[in-house]
ChimeraX commands (.cxc) that place a marker at each C-alpha (Angstrom):
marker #1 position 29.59,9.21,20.61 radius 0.5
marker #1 position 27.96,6.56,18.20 radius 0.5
marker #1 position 28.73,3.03,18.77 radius 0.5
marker #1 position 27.80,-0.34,16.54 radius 0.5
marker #1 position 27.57,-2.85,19.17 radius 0.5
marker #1 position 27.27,-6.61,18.16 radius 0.5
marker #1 position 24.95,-7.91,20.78 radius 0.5
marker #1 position 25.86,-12.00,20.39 radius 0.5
marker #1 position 29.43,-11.14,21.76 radius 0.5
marker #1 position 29.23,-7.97,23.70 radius 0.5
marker #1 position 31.80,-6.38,22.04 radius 0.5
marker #1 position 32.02,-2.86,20.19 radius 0.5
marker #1 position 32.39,-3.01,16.44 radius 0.5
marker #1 position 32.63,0.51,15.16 radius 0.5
marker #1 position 32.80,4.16,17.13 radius 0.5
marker #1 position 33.10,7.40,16.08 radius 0.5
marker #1 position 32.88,10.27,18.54 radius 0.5
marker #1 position 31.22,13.13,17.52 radius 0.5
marker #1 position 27.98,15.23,17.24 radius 0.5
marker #1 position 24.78,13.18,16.08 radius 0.5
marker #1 position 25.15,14.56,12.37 radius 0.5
marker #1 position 24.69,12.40,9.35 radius 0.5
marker #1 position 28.12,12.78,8.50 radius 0.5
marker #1 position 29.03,11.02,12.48 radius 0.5
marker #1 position 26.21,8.51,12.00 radius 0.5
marker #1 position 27.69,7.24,8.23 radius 0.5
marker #1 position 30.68,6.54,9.45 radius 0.5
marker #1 position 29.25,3.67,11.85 radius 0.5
marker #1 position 26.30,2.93,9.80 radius 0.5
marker #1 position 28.88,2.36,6.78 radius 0.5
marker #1 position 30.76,-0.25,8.65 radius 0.5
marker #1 position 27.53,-1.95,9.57 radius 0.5
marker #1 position 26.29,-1.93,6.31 radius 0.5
marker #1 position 29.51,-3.17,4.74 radius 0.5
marker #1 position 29.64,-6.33,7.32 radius 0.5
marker #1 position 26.43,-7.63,5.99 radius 0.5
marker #1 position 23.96,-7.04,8.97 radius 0.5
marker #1 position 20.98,-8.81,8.93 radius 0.5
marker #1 position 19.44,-6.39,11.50 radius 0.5
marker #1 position 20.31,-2.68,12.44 radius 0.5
marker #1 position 18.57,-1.44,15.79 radius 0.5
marker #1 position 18.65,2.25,16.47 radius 0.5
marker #1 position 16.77,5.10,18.19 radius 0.5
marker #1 position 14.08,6.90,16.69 radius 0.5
marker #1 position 16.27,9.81,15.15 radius 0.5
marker #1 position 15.39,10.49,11.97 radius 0.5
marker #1 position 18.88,10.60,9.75 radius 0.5
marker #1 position 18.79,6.53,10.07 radius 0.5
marker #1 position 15.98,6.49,7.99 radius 0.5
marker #1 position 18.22,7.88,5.49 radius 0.5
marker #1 position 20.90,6.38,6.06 radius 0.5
marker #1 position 20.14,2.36,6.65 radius 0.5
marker #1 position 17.63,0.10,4.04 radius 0.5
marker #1 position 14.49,-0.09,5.95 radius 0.5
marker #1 position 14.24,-3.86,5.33 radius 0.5
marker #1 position 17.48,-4.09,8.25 radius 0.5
marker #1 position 16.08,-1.11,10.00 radius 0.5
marker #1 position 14.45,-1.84,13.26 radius 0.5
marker #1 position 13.54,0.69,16.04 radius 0.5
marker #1 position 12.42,-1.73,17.99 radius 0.5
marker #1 position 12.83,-0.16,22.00 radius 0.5
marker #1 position 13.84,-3.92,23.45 radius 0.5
marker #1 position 17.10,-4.06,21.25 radius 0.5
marker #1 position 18.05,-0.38,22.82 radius 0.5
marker #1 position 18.12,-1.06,26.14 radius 0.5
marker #1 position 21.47,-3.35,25.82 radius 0.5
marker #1 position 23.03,-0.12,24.03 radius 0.5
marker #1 position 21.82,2.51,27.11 radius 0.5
marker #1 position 23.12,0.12,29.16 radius 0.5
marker #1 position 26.23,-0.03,27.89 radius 0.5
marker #1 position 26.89,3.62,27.31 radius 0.5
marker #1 position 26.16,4.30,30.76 radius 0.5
marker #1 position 28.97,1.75,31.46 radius 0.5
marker #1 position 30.75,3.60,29.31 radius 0.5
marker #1 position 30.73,6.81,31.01 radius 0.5
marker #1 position 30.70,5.41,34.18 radius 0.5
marker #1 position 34.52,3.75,33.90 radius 0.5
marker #1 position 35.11,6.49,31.58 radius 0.5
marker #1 position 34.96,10.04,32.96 radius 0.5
marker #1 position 36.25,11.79,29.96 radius 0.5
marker #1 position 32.75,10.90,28.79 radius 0.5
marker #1 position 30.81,13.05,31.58 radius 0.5
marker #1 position 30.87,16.62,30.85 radius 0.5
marker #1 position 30.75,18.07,34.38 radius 0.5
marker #1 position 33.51,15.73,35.52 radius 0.5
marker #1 position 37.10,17.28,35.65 radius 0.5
marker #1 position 38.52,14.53,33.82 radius 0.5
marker #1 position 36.41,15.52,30.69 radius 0.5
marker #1 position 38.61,15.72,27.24 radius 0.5
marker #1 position 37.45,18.55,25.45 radius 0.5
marker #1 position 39.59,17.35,22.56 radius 0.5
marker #1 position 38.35,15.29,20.52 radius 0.5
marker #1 position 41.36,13.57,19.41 radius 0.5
marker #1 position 42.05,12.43,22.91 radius 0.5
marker #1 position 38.71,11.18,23.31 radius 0.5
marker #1 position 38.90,9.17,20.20 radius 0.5
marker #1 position 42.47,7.68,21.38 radius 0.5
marker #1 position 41.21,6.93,24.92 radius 0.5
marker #1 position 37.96,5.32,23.56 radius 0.5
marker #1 position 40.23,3.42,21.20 radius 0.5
marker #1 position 42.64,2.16,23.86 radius 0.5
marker #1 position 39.16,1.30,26.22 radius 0.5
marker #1 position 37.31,-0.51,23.28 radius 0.5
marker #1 position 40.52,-2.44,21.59 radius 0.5
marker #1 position 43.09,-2.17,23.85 radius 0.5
marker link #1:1,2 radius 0.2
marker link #1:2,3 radius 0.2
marker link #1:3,4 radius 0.2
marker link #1:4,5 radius 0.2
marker link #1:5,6 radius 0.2
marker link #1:6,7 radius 0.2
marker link #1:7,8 radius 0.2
marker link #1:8,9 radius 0.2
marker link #1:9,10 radius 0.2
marker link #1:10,11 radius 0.2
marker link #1:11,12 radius 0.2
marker link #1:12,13 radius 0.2
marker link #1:13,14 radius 0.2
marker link #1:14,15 radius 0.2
marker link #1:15,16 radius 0.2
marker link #1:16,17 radius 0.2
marker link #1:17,18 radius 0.2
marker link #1:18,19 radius 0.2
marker link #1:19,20 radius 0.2
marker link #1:20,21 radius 0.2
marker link #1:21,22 radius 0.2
marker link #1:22,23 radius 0.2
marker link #1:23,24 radius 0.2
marker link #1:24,25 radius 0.2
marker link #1:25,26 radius 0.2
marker link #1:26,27 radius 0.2
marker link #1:27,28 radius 0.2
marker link #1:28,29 radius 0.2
marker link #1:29,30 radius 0.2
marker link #1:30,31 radius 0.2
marker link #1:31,32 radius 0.2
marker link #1:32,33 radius 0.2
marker link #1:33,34 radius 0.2
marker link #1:34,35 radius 0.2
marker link #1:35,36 radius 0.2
marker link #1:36,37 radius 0.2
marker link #1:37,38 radius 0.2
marker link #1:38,39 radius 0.2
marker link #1:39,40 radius 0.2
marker link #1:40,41 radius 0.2
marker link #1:41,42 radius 0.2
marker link #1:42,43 radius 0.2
marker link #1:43,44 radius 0.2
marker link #1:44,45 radius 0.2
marker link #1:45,46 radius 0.2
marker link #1:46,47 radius 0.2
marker link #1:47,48 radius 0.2
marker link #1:48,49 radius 0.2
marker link #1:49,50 radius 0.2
marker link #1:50,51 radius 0.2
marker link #1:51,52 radius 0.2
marker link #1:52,53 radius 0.2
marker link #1:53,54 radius 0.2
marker link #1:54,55 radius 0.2
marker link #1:55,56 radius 0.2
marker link #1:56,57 radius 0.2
marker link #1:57,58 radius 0.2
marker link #1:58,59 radius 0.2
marker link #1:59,60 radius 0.2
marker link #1:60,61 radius 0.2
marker link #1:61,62 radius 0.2
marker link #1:62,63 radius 0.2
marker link #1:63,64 radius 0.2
marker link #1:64,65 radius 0.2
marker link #1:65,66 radius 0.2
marker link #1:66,67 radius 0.2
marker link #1:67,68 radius 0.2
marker link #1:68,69 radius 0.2
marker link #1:69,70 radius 0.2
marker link #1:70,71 radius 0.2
marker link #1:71,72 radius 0.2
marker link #1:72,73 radius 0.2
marker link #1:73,74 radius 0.2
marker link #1:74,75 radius 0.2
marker link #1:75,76 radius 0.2
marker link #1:76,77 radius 0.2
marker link #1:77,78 radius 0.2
marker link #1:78,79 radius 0.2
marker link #1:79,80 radius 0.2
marker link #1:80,81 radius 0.2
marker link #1:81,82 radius 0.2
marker link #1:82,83 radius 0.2
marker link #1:83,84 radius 0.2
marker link #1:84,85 radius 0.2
marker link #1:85,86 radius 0.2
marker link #1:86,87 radius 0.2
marker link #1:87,88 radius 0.2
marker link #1:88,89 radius 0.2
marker link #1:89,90 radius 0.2
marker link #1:90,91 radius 0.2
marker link #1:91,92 radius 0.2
marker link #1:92,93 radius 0.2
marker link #1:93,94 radius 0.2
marker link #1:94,95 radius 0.2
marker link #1:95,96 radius 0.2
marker link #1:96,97 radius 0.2
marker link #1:97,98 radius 0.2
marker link #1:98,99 radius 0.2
marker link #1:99,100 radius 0.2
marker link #1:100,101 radius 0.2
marker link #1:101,102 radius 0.2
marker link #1:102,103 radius 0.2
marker link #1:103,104 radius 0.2
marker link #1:104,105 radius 0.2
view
């Protein structure tokens, strides 16, 4: 799952669930681009270089650790998110409509 979080409100922005492929990482990086960000924080992976200006680009680690900690809140009230848990959705359509429900709901 990739997740645009806005950090002054808490709140989740854009999702998509998926693999860690360019075409998953547009899709969020699109929205953020669109809204006019004035600062994009990601991990060091290298398709965001490609993907996001460098002059909103930061891989800064302090801006991360509100995103780790979130996804691990994430798949701790959400156990279709662990994979060795037997509530796990191994379709991804369900995944998408239980994240959407969680996120917006």
């Amino acid at each position: 799952m990739v997740s645009a979080y806005q950090i002054e409100t808490g709140e989740v922005v854009r999702f998509s669930a998926g693999s860690r492929s360019n075409k998953t990482l547009n899709r969020v990086s699109h929205s953020s681009r669109l809204s006019n960000a004035k600062k994009i924080y990601t991990d060091k992976l290298k398709n965001y270089r490609y993907l996001i200006e460098k002059k909103v680009h930061s891989t800064k680690q302090y801006a991360n650790n509100h995103l780790e900690w979130m996804h691990l809140n994430y798949c701790t009230h959400l156990k279709r998110l662990n994979r060795r848990s037997i509530c796990f959705s191994p379709l991804l359509l369900m995944l998408v409509c239980i994240l959407k429900i969680y996120f917006w709901g």
